[in-house]
C-alpha positions in Angstrom: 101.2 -159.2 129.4 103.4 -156.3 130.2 101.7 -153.9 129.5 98.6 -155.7 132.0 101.1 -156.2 134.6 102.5 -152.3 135.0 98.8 -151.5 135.5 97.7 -154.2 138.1 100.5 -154.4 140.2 100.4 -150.6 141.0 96.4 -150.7 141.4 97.5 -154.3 144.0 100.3 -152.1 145.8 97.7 -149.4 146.2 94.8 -151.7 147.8 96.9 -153.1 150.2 97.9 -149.7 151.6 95.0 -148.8 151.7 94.2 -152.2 153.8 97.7 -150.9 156.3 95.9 -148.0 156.8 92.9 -149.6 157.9 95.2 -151.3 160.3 96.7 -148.2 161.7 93.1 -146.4 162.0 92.0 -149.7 164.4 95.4 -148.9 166.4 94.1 -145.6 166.9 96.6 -143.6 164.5 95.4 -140.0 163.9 96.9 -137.5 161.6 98.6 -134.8 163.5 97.5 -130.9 163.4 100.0 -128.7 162.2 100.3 -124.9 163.8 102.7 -123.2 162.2 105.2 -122.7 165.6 106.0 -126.8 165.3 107.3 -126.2 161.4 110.3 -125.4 159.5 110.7 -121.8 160.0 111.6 -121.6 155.9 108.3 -122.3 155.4 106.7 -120.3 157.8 106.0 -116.5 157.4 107.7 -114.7 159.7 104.8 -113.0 161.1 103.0 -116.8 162.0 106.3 -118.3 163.7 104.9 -117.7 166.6 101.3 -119.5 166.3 101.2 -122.6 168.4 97.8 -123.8 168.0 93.6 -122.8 166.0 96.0 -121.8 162.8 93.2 -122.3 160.1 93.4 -121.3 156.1 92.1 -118.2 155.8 88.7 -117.2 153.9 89.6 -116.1 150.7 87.7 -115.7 147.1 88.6 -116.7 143.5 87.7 -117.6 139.7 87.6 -121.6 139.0 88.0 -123.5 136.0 84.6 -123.1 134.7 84.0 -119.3 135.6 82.9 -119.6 139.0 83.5 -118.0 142.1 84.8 -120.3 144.4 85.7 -119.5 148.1 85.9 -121.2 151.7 81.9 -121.8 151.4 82.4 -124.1 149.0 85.0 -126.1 150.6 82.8 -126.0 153.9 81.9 -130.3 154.9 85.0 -130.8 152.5 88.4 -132.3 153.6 91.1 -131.6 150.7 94.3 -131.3 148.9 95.8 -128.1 147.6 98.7 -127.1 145.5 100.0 -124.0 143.5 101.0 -124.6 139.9 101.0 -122.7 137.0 100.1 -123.9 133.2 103.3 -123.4 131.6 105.6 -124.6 134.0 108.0 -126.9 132.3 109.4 -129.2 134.6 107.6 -130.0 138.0 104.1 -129.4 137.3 103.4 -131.4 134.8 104.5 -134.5 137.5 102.3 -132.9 140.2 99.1 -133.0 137.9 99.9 -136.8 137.1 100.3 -137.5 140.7 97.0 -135.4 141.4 95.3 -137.4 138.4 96.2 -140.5 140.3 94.6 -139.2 144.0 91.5 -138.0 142.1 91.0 -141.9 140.8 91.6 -142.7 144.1 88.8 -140.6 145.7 86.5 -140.2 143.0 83.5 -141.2 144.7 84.3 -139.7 147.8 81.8 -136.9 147.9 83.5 -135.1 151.0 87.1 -134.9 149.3 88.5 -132.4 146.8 91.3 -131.3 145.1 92.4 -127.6 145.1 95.2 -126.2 142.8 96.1 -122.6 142.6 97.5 -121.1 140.1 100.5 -118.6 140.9 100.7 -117.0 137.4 97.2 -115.6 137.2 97.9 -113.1 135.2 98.3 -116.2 132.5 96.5 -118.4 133.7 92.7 -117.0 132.4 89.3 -119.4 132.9 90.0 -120.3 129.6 93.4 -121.5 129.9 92.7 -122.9 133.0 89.8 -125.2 131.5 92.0 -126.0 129.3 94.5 -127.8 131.7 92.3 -129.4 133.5 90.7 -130.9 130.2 94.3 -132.5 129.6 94.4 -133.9 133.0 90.8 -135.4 132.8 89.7 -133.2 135.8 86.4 -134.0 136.9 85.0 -130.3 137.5 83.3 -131.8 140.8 86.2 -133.2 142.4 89.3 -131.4 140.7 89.1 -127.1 141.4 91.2 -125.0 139.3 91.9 -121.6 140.5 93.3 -118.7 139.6 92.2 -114.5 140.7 94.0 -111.7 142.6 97.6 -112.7 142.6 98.2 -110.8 146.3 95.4 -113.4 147.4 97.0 -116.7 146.1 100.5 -116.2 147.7 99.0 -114.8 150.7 97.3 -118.7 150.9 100.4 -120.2 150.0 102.8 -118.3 152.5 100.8 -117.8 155.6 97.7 -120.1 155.4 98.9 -123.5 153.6 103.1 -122.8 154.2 103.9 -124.6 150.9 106.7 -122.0 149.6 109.7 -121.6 151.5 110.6 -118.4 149.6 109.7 -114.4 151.1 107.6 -111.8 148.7 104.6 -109.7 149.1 102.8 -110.9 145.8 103.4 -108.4 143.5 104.6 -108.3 139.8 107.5 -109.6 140.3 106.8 -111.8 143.2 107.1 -116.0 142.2 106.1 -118.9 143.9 107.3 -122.6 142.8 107.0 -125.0 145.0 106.2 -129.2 144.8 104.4 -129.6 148.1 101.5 -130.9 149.1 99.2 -129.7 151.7 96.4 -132.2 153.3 93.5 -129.8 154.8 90.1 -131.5 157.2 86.6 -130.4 157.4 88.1 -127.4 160.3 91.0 -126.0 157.7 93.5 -127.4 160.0 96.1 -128.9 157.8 96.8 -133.0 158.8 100.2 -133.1 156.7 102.7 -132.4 153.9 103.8 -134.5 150.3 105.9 -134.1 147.6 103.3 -133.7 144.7 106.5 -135.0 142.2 107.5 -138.5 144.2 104.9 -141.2 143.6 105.8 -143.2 147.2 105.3 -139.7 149.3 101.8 -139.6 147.1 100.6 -142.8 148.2 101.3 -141.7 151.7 99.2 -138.8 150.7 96.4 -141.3 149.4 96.7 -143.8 152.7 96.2 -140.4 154.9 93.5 -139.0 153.1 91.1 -142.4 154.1 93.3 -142.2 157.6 91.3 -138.7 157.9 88.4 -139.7 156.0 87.2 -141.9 158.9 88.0 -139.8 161.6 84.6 -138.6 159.9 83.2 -141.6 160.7 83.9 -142.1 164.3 
């Protein structure tokens, strides 16, 4: 009876935020547009501090899970959520891909939402390994991209198009990214907000927001 409980009352908790932010979208609540000048400044590269409005992610071409190239064409019609992990990360990652496991049962049959995660060891993290992960995550291939590619590319995303490392470096050998956030992106690459990928309560935020965006869509 326990056992039933701990996974209906979560799967309750979940439907009726879901219902609030039904409720919020017939009050008219948006999701704002982020531009880098409005920020923290630690997570902003220096040379976007500036930017007060059109900031979008920047085009950009990489290797997913299965082998495939996968760039800003194939996110185009998509709104999405992106992170940067890497497959041998010990402590953090392991709760992002739960909590990412948890938005993908969530949107699963949403055929205009993804979930993006980067890899920011590369040069570890082959196709191979990569499939791998996902397998132990149950990633549907559809829904759930794995990345990985040029090294220089990936932090340039995470630094100055997605801001989801606070820390400098120019993306070279020994250059390392490690970071819990987040990043909610729409159909425009504008990103719509920021969650901690390893705290269940700022993902169900994260999961309220995404069908808060989903039916400004709809409109």
């Amino acid at each position: 009876m326990k056992n039933k409980l701990a996974i209906i009352i979560p799967a309750v908790l979940l439907a009726i935020g879901i219902g609030i932010a039904y409720e919020m979208i017939k009050d008219g609540r948006r999701l704002p547009v982020y531009s880098p000048a409005v920020l923290n400044p630690e997570l902003v590269d220096e040379s976007m501090q500036n930017v007060t409005n059109n900031h979008r992610i920047a085009d950009f071409e990489l290797i997913n899970q299965n082998g495939e190239l996968f760039s800003q064409k194939d996110l185009e019609g998509k709104y999405y959520v992106t992170d940067f992990f890497f497959t041998t990360c010990p402590s953090i990652c392991p709760d992002m891909s739960s909590q990412l496991q948890r938005v993908q049962k969530a949107y699963l049959e949403n055929d205009e939402f993804l979930i993006v995660s980067h890899s920011v060891t590369p040069e570890i993290d082959s196709v191979a390994v990569l499939k791998e992960y996902a397998d132990l995550y149950e990633a549907n291939p559809k829904k759930w991209i794995f990345l990985t590619g040029d090294k220089k590319v990936i932090y340039d995303l995470a630094r100055k198009s997605y801001f989801a490392a606070t820390t400098e470096g120019d993306g070279g050998v020994d250059d390392f990214i490690h970071t819990e956030n987040f990043v909610l992106v729409d159909k425009e690459k504008r990103i719509r907000g920021f969650y901690d990928g390893t705290s269940k309560e700022s993902v169900n935020q994260l999961i309220i927001d995404i069908e808060i965006l989903a039916q400004e869509y709809e409109d």
